[in-house]
N, C-alpha and C positions, 0 to 999 in steps of 0.2 A: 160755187165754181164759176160761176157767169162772173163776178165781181174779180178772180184770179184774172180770167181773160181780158178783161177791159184794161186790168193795170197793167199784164202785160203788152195791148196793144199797144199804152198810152207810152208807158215806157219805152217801145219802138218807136214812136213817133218821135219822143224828145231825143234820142238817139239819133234817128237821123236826121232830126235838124241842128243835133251837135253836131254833127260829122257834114251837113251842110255850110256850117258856120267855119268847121276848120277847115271847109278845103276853101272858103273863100278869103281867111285870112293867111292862108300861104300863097294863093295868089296876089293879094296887096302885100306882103312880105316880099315876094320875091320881085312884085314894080319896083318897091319903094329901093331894094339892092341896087338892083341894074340904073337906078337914076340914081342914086349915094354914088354910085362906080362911075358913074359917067360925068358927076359934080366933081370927086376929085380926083379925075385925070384929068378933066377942064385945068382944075387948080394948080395943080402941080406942073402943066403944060402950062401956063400961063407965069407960072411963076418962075422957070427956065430961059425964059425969052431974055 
């Protein structure tokens, strides 16, 4: 029984350090947008002139 609990702690653990992992890769997802957006409007501003 003691060995049931351990896996399930462990297995919480690695769970939320996936769920620590995805929220950090949707905050670099959503940088790396907003500066893709803001490279090509530069561009396309640039290329209007």
């Amino acid at each position: 029984m003691a060995k049931k609990l351990t896996q399930e702690e462990l297995l919480e653990k690695i769970h939320q350090k996936l769920s620590d992992i995805n929220t950090n890769m949707l905050k670099v997802f959503w940088i790396v947008a907003i500066f893709a957006f803001l490279y090509f409007g530069l561009m396309l501003h640039l290329l209007n002139k």
